[in-house]
C-alpha positions as CSV (number, residue, x, y, z in Angstrom):
1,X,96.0,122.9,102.6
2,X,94.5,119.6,102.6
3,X,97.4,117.6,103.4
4,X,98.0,119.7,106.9
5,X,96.4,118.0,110.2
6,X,94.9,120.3,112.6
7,X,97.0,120.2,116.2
8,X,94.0,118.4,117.8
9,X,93.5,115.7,115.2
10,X,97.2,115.4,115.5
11,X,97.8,114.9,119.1
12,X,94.7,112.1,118.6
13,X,96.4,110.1,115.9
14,X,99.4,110.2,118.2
15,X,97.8,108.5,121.2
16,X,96.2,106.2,119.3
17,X,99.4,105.3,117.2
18,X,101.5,105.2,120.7
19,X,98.8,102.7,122.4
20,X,99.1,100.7,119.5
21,X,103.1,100.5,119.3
22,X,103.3,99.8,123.2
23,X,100.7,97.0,122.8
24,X,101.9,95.2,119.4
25,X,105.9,95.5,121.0
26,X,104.5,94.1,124.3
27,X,102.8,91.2,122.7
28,X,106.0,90.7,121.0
29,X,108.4,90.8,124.1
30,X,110.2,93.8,122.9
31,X,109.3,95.7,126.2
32,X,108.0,94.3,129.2
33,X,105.6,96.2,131.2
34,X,105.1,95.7,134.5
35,X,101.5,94.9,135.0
36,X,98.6,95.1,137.8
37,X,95.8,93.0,137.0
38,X,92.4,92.9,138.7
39,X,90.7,89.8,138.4
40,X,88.0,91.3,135.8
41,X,91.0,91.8,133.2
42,X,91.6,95.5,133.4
43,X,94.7,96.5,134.8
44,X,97.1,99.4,135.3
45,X,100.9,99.0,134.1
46,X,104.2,101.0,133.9
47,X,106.8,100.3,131.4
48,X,110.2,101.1,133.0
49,X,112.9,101.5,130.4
50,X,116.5,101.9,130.1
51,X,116.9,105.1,129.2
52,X,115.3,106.0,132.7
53,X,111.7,107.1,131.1
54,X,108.5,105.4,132.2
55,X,105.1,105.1,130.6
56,X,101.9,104.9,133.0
57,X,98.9,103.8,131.4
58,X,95.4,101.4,132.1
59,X,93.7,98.7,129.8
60,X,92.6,95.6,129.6
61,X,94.4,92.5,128.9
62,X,93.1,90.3,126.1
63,X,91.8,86.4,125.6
64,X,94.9,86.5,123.3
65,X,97.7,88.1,126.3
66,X,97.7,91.1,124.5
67,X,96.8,95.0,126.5
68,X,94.4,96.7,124.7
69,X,95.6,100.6,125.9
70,X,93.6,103.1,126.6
71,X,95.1,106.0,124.6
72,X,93.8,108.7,126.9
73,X,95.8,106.9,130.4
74,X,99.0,107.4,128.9
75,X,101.8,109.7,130.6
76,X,105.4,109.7,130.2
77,X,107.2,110.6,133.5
78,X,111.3,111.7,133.0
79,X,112.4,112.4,136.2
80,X,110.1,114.1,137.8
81,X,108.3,115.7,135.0
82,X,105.0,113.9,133.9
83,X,103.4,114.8,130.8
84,X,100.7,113.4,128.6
85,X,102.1,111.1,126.1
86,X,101.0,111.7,122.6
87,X,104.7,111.0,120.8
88,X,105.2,107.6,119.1
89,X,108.4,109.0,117.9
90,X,109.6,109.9,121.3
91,X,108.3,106.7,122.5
92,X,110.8,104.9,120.0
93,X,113.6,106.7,121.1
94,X,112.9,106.2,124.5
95,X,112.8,102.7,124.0
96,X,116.2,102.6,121.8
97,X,117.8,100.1,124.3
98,X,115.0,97.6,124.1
99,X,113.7,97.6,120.8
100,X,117.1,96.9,119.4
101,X,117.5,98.6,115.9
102,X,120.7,100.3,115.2
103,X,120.7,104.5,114.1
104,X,119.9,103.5,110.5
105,X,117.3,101.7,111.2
106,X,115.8,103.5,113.8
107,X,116.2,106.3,111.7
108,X,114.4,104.5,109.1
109,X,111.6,103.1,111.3
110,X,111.2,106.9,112.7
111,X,110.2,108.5,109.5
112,X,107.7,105.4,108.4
113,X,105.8,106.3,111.6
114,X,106.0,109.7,111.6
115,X,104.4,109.3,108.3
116,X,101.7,106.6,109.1
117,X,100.4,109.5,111.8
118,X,100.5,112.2,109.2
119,X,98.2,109.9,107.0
120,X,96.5,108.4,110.5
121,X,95.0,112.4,111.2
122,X,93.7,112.7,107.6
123,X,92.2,109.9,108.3
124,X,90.5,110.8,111.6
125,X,89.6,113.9,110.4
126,X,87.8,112.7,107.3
127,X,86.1,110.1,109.9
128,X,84.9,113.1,111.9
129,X,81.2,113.3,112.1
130,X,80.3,109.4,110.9
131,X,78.9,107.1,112.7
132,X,79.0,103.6,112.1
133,X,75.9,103.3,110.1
134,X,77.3,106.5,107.8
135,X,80.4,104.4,107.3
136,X,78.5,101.3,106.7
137,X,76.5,102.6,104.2
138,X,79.3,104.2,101.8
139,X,79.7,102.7,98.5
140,X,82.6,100.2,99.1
141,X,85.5,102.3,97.3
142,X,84.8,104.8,99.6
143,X,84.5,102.5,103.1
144,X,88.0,101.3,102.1
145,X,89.4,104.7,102.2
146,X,88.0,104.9,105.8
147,X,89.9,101.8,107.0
148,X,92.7,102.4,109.7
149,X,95.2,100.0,107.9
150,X,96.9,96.6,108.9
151,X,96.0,96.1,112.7
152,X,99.2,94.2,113.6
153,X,101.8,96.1,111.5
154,X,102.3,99.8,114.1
155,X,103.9,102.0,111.0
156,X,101.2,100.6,108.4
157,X,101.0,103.6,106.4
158,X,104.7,104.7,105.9
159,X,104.4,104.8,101.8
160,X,108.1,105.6,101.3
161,X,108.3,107.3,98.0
162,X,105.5,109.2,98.2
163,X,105.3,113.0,99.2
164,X,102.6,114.9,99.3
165,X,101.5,115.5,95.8
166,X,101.1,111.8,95.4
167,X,99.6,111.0,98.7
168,X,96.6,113.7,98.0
169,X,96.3,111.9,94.7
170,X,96.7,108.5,95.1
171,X,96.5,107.6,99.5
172,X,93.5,105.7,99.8
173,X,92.0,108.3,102.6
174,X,92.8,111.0,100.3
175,X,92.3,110.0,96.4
176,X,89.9,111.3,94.0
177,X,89.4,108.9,91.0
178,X,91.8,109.1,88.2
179,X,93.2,107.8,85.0
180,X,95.2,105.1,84.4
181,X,98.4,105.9,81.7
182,X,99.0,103.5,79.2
183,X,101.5,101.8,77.5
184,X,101.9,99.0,74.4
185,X,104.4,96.4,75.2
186,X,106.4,94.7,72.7
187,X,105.0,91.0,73.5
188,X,108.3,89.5,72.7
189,X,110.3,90.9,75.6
190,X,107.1,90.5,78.0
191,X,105.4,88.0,79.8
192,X,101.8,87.7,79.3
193,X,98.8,85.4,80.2
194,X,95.3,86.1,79.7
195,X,92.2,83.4,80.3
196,X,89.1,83.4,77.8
197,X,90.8,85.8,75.7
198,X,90.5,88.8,78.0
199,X,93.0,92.0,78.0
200,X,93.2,95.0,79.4
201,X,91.2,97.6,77.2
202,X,88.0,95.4,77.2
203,X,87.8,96.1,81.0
204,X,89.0,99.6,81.2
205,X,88.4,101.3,77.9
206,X,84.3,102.5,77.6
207,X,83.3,102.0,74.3
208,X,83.2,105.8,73.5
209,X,87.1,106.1,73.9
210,X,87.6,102.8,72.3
211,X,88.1,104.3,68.8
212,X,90.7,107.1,69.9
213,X,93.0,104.3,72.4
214,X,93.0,102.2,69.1
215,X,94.3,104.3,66.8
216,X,97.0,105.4,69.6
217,X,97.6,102.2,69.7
218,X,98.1,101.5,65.8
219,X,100.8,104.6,65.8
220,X,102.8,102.8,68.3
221,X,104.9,101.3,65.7
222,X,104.6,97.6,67.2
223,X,102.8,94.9,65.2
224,X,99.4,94.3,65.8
225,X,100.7,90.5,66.9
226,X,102.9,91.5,69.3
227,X,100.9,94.5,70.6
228,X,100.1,94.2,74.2
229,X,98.6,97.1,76.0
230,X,99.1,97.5,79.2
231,X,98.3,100.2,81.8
232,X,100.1,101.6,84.4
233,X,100.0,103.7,87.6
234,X,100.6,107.3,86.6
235,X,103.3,107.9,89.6
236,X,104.6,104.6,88.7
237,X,105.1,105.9,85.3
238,X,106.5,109.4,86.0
239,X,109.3,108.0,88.5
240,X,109.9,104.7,88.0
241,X,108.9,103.6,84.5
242,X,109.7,106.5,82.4
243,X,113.3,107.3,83.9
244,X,114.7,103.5,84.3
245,X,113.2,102.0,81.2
246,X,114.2,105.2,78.6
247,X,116.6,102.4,77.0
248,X,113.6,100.2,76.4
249,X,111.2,103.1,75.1
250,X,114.0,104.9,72.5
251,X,114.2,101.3,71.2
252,X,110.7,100.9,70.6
253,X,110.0,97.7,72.9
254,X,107.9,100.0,75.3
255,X,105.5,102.7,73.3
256,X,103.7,105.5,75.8
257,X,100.1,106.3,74.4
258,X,98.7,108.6,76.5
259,X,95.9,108.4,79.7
260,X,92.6,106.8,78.4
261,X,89.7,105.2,80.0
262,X,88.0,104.7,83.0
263,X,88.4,106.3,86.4
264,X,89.7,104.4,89.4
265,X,89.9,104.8,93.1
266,X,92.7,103.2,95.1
267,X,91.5,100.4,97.3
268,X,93.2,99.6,100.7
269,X,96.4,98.2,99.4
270,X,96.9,100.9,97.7
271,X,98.4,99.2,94.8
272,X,94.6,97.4,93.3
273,X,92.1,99.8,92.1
274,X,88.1,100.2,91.7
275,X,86.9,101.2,88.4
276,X,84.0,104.0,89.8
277,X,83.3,104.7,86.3
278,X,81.4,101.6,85.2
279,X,81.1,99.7,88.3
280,X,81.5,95.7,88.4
281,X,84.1,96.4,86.0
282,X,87.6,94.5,86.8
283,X,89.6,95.7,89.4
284,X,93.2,96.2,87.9
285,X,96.6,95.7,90.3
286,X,99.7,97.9,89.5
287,X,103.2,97.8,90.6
288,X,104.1,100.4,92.8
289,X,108.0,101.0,93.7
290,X,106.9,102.3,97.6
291,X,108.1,100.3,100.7
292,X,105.0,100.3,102.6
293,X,103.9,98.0,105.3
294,X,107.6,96.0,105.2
295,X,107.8,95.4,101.4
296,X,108.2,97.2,98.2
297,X,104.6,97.1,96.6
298,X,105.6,95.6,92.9
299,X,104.5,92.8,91.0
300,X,106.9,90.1,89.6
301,X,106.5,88.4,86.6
302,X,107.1,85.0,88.1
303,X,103.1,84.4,89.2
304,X,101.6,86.1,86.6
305,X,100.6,83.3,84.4
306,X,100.5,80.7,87.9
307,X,97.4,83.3,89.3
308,X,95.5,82.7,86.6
309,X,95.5,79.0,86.2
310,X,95.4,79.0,90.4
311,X,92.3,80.7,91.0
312,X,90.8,79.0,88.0
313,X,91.0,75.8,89.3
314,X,89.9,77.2,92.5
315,X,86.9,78.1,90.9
316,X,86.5,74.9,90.0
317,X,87.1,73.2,93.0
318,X,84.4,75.5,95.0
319,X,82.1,74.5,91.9
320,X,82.6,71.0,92.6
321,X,82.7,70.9,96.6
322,X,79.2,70.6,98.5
323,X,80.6,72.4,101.7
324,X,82.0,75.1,99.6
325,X,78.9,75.5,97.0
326,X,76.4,75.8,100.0
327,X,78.2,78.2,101.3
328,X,78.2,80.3,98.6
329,X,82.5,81.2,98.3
330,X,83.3,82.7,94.9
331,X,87.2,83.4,93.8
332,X,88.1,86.8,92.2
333,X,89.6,85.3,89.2
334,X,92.7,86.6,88.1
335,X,91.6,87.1,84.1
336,X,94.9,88.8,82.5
337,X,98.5,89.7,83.5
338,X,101.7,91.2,81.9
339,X,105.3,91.9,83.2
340,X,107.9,93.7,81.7
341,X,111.3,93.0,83.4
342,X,114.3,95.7,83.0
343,X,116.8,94.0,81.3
344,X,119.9,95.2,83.1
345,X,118.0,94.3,86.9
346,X,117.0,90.8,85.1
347,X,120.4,89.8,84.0
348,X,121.4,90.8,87.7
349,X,120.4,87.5,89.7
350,X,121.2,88.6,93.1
351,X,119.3,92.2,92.2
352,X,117.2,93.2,95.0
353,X,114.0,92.1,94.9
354,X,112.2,95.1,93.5
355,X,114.2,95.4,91.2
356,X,112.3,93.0,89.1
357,X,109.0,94.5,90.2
358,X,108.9,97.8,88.4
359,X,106.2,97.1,85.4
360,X,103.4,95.1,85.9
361,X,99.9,94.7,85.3
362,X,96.6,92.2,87.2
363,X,93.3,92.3,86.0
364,X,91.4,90.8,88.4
365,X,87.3,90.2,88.8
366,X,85.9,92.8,91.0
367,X,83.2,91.7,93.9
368,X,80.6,94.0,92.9
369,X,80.5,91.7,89.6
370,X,79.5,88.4,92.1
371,X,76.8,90.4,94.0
372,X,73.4,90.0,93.2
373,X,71.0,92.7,93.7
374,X,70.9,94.0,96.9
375,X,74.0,92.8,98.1
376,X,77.1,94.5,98.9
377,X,80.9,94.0,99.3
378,X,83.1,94.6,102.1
379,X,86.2,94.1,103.1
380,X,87.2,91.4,106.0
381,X,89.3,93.9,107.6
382,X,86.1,96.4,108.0
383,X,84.8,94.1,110.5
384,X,86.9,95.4,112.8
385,X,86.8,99.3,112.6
386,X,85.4,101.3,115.3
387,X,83.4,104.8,114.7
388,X,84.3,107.9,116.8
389,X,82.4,106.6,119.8
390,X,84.3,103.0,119.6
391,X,81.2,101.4,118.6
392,X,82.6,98.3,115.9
393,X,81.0,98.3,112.3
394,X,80.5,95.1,112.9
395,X,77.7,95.7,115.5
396,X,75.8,98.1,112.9
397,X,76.1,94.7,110.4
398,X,74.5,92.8,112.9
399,X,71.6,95.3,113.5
400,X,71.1,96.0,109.8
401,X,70.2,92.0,109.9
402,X,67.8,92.4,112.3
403,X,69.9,89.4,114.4
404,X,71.9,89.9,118.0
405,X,75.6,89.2,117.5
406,X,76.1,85.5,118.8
407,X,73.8,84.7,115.5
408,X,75.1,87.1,113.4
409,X,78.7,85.9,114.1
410,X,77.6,81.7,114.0
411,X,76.9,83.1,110.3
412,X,79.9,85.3,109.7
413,X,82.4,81.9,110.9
414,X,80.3,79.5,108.8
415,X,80.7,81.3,105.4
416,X,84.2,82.6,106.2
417,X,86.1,80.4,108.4
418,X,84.6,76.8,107.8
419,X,85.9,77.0,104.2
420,X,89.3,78.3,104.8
421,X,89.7,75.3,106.7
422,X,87.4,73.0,104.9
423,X,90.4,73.8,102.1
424,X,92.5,72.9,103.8
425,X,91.6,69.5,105.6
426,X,90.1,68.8,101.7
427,X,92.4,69.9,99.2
428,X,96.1,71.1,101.3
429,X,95.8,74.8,100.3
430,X,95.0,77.9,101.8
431,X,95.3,82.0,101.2
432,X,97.0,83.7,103.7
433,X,93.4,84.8,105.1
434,X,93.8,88.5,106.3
435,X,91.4,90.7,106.3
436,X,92.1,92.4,102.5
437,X,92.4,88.8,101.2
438,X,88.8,88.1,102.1
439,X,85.5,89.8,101.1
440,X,82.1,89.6,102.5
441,X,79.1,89.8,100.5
442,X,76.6,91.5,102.8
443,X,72.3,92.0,102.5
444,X,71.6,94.6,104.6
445,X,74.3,93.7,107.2
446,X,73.9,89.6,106.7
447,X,77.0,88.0,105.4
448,X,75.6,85.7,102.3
449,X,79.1,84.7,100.8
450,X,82.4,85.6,100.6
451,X,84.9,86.2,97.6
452,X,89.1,84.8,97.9
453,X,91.1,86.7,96.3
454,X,94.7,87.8,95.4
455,X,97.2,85.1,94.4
456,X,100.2,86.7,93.7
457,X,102.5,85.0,97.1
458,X,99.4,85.1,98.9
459,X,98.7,81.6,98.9
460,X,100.2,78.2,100.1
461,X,100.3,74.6,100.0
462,X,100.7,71.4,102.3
463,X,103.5,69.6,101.5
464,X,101.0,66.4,101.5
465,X,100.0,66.3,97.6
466,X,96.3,66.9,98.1
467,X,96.0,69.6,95.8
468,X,97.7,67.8,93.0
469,X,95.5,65.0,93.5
470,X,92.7,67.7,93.1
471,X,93.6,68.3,89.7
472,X,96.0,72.0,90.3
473,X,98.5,71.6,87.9
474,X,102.5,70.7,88.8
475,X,103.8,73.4,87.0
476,X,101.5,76.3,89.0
477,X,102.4,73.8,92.2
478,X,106.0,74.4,91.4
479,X,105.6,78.6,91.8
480,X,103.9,77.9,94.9
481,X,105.6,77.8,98.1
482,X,104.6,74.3,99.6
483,X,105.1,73.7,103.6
484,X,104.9,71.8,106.4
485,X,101.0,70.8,107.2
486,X,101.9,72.1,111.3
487,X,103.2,75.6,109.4
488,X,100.2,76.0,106.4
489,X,97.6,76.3,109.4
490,X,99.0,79.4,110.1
491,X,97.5,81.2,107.0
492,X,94.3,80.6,109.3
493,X,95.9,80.6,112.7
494,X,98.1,83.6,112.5
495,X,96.6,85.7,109.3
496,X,93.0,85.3,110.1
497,X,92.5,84.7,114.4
498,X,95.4,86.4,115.4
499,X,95.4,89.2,112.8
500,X,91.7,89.6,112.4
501,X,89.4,88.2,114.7
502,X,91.5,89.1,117.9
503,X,90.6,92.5,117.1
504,X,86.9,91.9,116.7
505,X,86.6,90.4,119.5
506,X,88.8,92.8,121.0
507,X,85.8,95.8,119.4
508,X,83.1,93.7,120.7
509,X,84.1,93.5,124.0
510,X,85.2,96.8,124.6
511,X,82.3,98.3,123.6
512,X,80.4,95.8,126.3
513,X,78.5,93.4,123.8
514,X,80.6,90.3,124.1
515,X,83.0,88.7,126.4
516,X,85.8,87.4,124.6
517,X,85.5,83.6,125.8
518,X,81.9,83.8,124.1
519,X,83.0,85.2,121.4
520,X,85.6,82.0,120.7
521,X,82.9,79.3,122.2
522,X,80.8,80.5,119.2
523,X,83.8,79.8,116.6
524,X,84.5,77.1,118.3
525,X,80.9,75.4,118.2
526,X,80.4,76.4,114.4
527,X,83.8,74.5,113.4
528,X,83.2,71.5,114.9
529,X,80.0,70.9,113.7
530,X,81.4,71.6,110.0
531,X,83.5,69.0,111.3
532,X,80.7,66.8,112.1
533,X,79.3,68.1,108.3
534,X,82.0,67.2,106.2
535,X,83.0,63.8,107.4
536,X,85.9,64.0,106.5
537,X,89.3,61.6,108.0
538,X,89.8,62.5,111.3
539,X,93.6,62.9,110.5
540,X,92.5,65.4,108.0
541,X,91.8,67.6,110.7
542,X,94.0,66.7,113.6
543,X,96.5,67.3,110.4
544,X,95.7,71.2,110.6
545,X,95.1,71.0,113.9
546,X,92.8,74.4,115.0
547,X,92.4,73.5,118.7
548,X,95.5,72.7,119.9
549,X,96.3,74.1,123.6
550,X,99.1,76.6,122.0
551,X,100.0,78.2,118.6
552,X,103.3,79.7,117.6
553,X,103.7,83.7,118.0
554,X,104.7,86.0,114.5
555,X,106.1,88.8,115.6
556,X,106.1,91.2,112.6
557,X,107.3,94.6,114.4
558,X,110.4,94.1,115.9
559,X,111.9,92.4,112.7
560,X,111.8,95.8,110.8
561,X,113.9,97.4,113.1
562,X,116.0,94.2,113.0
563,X,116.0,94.4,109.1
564,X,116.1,97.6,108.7
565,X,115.0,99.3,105.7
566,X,118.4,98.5,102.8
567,X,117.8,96.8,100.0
568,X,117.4,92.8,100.8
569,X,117.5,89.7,98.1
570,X,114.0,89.0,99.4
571,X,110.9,90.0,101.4
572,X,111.8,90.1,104.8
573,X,110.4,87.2,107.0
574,X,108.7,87.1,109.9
575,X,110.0,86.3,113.8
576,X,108.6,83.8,116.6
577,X,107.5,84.9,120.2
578,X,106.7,82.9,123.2
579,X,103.6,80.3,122.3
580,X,100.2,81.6,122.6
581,X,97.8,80.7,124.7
582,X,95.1,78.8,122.1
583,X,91.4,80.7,122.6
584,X,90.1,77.9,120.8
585,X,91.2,75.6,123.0
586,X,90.3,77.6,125.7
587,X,87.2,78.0,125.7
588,X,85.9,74.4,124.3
589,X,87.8,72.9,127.2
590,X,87.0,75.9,129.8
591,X,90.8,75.7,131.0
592,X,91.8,79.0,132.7
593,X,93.7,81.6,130.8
């Protein structure tokens, strides 16, 4: 049975999952290992816990003070017995007293990470055999099955919800393409907003099916005027949609019509999908009622209209901008959107969240449809990856280029990172730039340009007024959450260096091609001479200050066992460590870690 991991494969995931929860709860000070450093960085370290157990293991420590683990050092010793350690779940409750969650939501935490190393050995084993030029070379629907998940978040793949049946059909490592279900919504209890007229069936429909999803469509019962046609997940359908909206479908508001169309592949976040049938097509984003990755994966109605008009005028700001145009960024516009609310949940103001995130709909441009010939998308987050032998996809990129890796990096950071904060000194706004927010338009391993995308709560703006005076309109400004200049930064800081580039340079390192403090000179050179580019203020930039000698710590981990996992009004937030240590500032200034 497909969805069963051999032993071996298991016990792999297992180390690998345990390294990673030991490292991301050290770097959060929710255990404290006792460390042995050698003046070379690699060290040796036993974490002593309450409950009496101890975990030897060896590593390096990191530009950023994190330990990178080497899953194969680690032993758990109880008493006197010493074994190999391969249990993240045992792990957790060994570490009850410090990592602080009650029996619920330890409870809770233990079956989303039980369930991220069931999905973590499919993955593995589907990995087996491919190098990093085999991985690299995969259509991009395909690569992004591949990819190991968030890098920060330890039980990244807990999709709670979902057994079996719908993991094999619709988990990223596992899917085959499939069809999307559809439904006509009565436009007068919806919200909908579309740009240039576009819908739905225009994108996913092929010509040859057209006639049949018409007339399925005209024995609805709804008015042509107030038709909209919408489509939706098919497990979003069978358990969420069908059985909590039957009031609204025996009333005739919301009309099933059947599965047409165009297949689609699920892309990393599970909830956006790749049409593989007519490729370039628009991707399309779907609510999904899983908790996965610390949030419910649905899609309110409150930014469907704002995403449109926001990356719009993005567009048009990139269109406009020197800096930007020469750099070639491009915004997946968000073309069409529709949201039907429950009307019970809606009339419930203090309703969970998710409750208003059952039925909703994004058509959004795909990358392949901004690539010229030749060229080819990948996620941010691929950058990262590591083959069987450790080697980093990145390093394959380079090679493909025909360029060593300081000049193939000087290229990645002036196409990715110089605009990111070229928005932000210009115009007050930024994404929140992980690496799924941001793809890379590669030629044969060169990064040419890169595509923004998703703004649905993925995007922010200084409370300073520059992107009003930039022309984005006051009533998409008003959905948008607007902070603090000092806090804004951190959609680069935090989302991008921390949650991205530590673990490139992390890859790169390891696998003996680049010392970390290189690795940061190199950003560090290529953003200030955007800075000497641009001419823009100096306040502008000491405003979103990228250099200063510390940055705050998010600590993402620890606050789901603090939450817990029962319904809350809102997502839940984020916590703050101890300050980092700035490798920016580090390594222009050449002060010592």
């Amino acid at each position: 049975m497909s969805g069963i991991p051999d032993a071996a494969t298991w016990r792999q995931a297992g180390r690998a999952l345990l390294a990673k929860a030991i490292s991301e709860f050290a770097y959060e000070e929710a255990v404290l290992p006792e460390v042995q450093l050698k003046p070379d960085g690699s060290f040796t370290a036993c974490l002593r816990l309450a409950s009496g157990v101890r975990y030897r293991f060896a590593g390096t420590r990191r530009i950023w003070g994190n330990l990178a683990i080497d899953p194969n050092s680690l032993r758990r010793m109880d008493g006197a017995l010493e074994t190999e350690a391969t249990d993240p779940q045992q792990w957790v409750l060994d570490a009850r007293a410090e990592l602080g969650g009650d029996a619920v939501a330890t409870a809770g935490f233990l079956r989303e990470l039980g369930r991220t190393q069931h999905a973590e050995a499919l993955r593995l084993a589907r990995c087996s055999g491919l190098d990093a030029a085999d991985w690299v070379a995969l259509p991009p629907d395909r690569a992004q099955g591949l990819l190991s998940g968030h890098p920060k978040a330890v039980a990244n793949k807990g999709r709670l919800g979902w057994g079996d049946a719908a993991l094999a059909a619709f988990a990223p490592e596992r899917a085959e393409p499939f069809q999307l279900v559809w439904v006509v919504l009565d436009a007068r209890h919806a919200t909908w907003a579309a740009v240039d007229n576009a819908d739905f069936p225009s994108e996913c429909i092929p010509p040859g099916e057209r006639g049949a999803f018409d007339a399925a469509v005209a024995r609805s019962g709804i008015a042509p005027e107030h038709a909209l046609h919408v489509p939706v997940h098919p497990w979003q359908w069978d358990n969420v949609v069908l059985p909590e909206f039957s009031g609204e479908i025996a009333a005739g508001r919301i009309v099933p019509i059947d599965s047409f169309g165009d297949l689609y592949r699920p892309q990393q976040s599970i909830r956006t999908l790749t049409n593989v049938s007519r490729r370039g097509r628009a991707d399309v984003k779907l609510a999904l009622s899983i908790l996965n990755t610390s949030a419910y994966r649905g899609l309110g109605g409150a930014t469907i209209a704002a995403g449109q008009v926001l990356s719009g005028w993005l567009a048009g700001v990139i269109a406009a901008d020197p800096v930007l145009r020469r750099r070639r960024v491009t915004v997946l516009r968000e073309l069409a959107g529709a949201h039907y609310a429950h009307p019970a949940y809606a009339a419930l103001p203090e309703a969970p969240y998710h409750f208003c995130e059952h039925l909703g709909a994004v058509l959004r441009e795909s990358a392949e449809a901004h690539a010229a010939s030749g060229e080819t998308p990948a996620l941010y987050a691929t950058l990262h990856e590591r083959d069987a032998t450790g080697r980093p996809l990145a390093l394959t990129m380079a090679k493909q280029a025909g360029l060593g890796i300081e000049a193939w990096l000087e290229r990645l950071f002036d196409l990715t990172v110089v605009p990111l904060h070229h928005l932000l000194c210009r115009y007050g706004c930024c994404p929140i730039a992980h690496g799924q927010n941001i793809v890379l338009l590669l030629r044969h391993g060169l990064p040419v340009a890169m595509a923004l995308k998703d703004f649905q709560g993925d995007f922010d703006l200084a409370d300073t007024g520059q992107a009003e005076a930039a022309g984005l309109p006051g009533a998409v400004a008003a959905l948008l959450p607007r902070k603090r200049a000092e806090v804004v930064v951190h959609n680069i800081q935090t989302a991008h260096f921390v949650t991205t580039l530590r673990f490139l340079s992390d890859g790169l390192a390891a696998a003996g091609t680049l010392p970390e403090m290189q690795f940061y000179r190199i950003l560090a050179r290529v953003l200030r001479a955007y800075q000497r580019e641009a001419g823009l203020p100096p306040a502008d930039y000491a405003r979103y200050e990228l250099f200063a000698p510390a940055l705050p710590k998010v600590c993402i981990n620890k606050v789901r066992l603090a939450v817990g996992y029962g319904d809350t009004a809102s997502r839940p937030l984020p916590a703050l460590g101890t300050p980092l240590l700035n490798p920016l500032h580090l390594a222009e200034t050449g002060a010592p870690r």
